[in-house]
Backbone as JSON, one array per atom type, in Angstrom:
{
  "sequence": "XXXXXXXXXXXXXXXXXXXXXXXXXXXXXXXXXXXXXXXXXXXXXXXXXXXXXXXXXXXXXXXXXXXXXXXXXXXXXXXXXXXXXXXXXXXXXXXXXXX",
  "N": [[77.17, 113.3, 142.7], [76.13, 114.94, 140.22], [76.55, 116.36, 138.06], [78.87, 115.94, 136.14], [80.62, 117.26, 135.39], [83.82, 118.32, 134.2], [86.4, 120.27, 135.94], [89.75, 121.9, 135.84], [92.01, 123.03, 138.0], [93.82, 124.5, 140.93], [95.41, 123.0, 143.42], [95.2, 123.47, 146.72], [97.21, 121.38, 148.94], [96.65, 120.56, 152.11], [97.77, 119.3, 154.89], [97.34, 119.8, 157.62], [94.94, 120.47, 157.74], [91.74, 120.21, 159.06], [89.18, 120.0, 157.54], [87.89, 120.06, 154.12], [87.84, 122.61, 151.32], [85.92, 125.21, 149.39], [86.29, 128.21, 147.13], [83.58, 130.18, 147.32], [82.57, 131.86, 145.45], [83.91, 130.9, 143.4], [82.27, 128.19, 143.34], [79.57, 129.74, 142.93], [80.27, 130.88, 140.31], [80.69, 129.16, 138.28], [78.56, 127.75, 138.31], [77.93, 125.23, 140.31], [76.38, 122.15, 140.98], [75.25, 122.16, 144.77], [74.8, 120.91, 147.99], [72.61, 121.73, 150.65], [73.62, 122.08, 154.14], [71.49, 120.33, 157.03], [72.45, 121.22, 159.03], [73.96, 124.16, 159.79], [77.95, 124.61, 159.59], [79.4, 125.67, 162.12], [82.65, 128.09, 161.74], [86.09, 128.8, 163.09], [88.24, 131.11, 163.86], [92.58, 130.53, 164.43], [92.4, 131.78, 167.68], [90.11, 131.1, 168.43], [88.02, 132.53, 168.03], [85.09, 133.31, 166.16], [85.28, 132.9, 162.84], [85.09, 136.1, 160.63], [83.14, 135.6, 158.14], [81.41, 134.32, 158.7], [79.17, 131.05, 158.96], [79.63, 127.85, 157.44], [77.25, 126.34, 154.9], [76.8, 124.82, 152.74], [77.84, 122.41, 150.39], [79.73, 120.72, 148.44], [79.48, 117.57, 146.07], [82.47, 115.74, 145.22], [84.66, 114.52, 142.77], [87.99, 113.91, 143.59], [91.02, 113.8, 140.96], [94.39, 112.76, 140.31], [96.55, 111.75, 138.26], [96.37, 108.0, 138.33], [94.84, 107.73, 140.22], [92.42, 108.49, 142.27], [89.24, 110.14, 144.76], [86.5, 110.13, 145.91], [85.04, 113.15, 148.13], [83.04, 115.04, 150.18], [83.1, 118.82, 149.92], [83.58, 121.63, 151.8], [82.1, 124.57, 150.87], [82.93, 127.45, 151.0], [83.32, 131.42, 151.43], [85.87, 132.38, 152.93], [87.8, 130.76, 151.73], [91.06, 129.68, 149.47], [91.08, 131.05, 146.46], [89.6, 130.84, 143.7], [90.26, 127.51, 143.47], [90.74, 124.89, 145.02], [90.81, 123.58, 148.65], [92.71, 121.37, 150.2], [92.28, 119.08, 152.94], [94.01, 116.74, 155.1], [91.85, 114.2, 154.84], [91.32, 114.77, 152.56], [93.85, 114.08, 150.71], [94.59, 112.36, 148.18], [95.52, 108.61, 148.54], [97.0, 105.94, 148.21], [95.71, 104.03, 146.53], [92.54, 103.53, 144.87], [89.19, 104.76, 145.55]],
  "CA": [[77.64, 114.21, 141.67], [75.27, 114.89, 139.43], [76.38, 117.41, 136.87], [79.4, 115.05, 136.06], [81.59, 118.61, 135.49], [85.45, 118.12, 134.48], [87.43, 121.73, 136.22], [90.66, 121.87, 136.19], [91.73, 123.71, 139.76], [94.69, 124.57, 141.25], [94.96, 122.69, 144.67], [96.4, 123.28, 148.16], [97.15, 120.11, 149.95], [97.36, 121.18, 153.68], [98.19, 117.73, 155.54], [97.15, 119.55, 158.93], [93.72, 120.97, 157.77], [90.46, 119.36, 159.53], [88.47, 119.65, 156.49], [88.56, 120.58, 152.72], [86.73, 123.6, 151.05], [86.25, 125.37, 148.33], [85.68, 128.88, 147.07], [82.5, 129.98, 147.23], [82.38, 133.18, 144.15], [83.89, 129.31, 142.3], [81.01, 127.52, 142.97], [78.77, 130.51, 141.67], [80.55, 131.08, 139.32], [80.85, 127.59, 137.21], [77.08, 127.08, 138.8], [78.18, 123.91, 140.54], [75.61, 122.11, 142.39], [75.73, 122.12, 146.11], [73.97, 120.23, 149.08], [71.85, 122.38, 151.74], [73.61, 121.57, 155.1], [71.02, 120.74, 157.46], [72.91, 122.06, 160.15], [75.51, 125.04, 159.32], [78.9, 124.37, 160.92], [80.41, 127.13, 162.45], [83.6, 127.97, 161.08], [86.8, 129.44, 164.01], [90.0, 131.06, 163.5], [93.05, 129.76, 165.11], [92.01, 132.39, 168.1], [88.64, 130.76, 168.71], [86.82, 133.43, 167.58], [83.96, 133.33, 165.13], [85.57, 133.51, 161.71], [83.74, 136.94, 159.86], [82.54, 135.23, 157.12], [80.6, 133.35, 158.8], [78.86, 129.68, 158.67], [79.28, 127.23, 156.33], [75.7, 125.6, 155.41], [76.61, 124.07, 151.43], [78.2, 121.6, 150.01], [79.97, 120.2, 147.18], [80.29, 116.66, 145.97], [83.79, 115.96, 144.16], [85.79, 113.6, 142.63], [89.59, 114.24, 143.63], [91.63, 113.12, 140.7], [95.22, 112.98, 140.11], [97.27, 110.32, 137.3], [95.01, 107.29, 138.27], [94.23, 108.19, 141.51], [90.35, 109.41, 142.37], [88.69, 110.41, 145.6], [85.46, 111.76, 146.22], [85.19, 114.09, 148.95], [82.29, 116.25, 150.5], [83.78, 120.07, 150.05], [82.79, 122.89, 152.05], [81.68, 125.89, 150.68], [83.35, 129.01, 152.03], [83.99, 132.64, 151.43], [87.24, 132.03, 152.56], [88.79, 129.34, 150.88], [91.83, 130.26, 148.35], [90.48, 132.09, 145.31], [89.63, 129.7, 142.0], [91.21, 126.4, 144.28], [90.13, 123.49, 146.78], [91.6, 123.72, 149.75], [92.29, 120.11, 150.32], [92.56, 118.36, 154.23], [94.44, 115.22, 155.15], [91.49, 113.31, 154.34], [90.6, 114.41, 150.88], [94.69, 113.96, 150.09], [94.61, 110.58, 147.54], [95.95, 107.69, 148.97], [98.19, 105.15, 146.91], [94.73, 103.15, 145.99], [91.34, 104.52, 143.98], [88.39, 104.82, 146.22]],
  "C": [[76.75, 114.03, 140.45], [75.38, 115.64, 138.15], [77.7, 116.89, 135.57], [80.42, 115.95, 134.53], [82.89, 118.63, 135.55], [85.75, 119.92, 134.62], [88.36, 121.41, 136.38], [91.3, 123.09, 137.03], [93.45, 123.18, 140.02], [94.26, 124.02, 142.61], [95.56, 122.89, 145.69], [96.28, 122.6, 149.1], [97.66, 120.75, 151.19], [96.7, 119.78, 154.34], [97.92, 118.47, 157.23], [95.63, 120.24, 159.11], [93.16, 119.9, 158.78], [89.38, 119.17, 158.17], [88.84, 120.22, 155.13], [87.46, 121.62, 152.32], [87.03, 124.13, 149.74], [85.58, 126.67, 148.11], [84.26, 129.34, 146.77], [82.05, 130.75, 145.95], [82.62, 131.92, 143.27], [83.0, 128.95, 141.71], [80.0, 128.23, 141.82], [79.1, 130.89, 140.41], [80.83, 130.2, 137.86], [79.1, 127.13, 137.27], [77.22, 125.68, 138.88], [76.78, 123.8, 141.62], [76.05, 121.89, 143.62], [74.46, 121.32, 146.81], [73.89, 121.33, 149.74], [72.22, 121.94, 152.84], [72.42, 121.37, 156.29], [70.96, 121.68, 158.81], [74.05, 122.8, 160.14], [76.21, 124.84, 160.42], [79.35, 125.83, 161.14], [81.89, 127.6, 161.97], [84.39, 129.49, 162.1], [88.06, 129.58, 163.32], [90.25, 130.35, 164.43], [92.92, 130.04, 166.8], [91.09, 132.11, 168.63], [87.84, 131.49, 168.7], [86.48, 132.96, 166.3], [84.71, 133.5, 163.59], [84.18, 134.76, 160.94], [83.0, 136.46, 158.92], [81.65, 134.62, 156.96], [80.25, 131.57, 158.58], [79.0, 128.74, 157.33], [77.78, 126.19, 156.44], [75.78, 125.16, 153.64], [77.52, 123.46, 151.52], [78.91, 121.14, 149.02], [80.47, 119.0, 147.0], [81.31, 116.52, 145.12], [84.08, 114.79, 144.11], [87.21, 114.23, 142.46], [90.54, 113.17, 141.98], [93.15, 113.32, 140.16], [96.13, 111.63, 139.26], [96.04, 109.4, 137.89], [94.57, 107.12, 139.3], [92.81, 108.76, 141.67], [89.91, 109.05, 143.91], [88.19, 110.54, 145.72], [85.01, 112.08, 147.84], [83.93, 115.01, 149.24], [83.32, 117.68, 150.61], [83.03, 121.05, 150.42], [82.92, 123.88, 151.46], [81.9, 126.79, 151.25], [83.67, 130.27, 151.73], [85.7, 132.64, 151.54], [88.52, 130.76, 152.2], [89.86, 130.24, 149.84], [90.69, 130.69, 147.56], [90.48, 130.63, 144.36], [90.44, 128.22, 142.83], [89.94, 125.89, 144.89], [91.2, 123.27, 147.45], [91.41, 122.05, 150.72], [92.67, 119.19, 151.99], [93.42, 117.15, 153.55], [93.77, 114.31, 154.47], [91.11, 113.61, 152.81], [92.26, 114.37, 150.18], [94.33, 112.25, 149.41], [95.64, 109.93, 148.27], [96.67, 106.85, 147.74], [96.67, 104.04, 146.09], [93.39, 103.5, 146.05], [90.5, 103.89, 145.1], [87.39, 104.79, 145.94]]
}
C-alpha cells in the first residue's frame, strides 16, 4: 500500500463469498493504485457460466479496519462488485486479533 489513502466505505461482509472485491468505477474514481494480475482470473456465476463482465486482471492492496481491529487483504477489482463498497469474503472478515 503505497498511497497510504484513509476511505471510508460501506462494507458487505458475505461469510460464504470465496473472495473479496471491490468496485471498479471506485477504484477510478478515488485513483487508487492497483496491481497488474499476471494471470486474469476468470470470474463465474452461480450457473457456471462466464460472468459478462468479464475477467478480473487488477488488484487492490487494503487495510481492513474496524475499532482496533486491521487486516490487509488483496481486493479484486470488478465491474460487478456493489457500487461505492468492498465486498468482503470470509477471509478478509477481521478476526478477534490485528494482523
Amino acid at each position: 500500500m503505497d498511497m497510504n489513502e484513509l476511505y471510508s466505505v460501506k462494507a458487505l461482509l458475505d461469510s460464504g463469498a470465496t473472495s473479496s472485491f471491490t468496485d471498479r468505477n471506485f477504484v477510478c474514481l478515488k485513483e487508487i493504485n492497483t496491481q497488474t494480475l499476471s494471470q486474469p482470473i476468470m470470474v463465474f456465476n452461480v450457473d457456471d457460466f462466464p460472468n459478462e463482465a468479464g475477467q478480473i486482471s487488477k488488484v487492490v492492496d487494503v487495510l481492513l479496519c474496524y475499532k482496533t481491529h486491521s487486516k490487509r487483504v488483496l481486493v479484486r477489482e470488478h465491474s460487478e462488485a456493489s457500487q461505492n463498497t468492498l465486498d468482503v469474503s470470509r477471509e478478509g472478515i477481521l478476526s478477534k486479533s490485528n494482523e
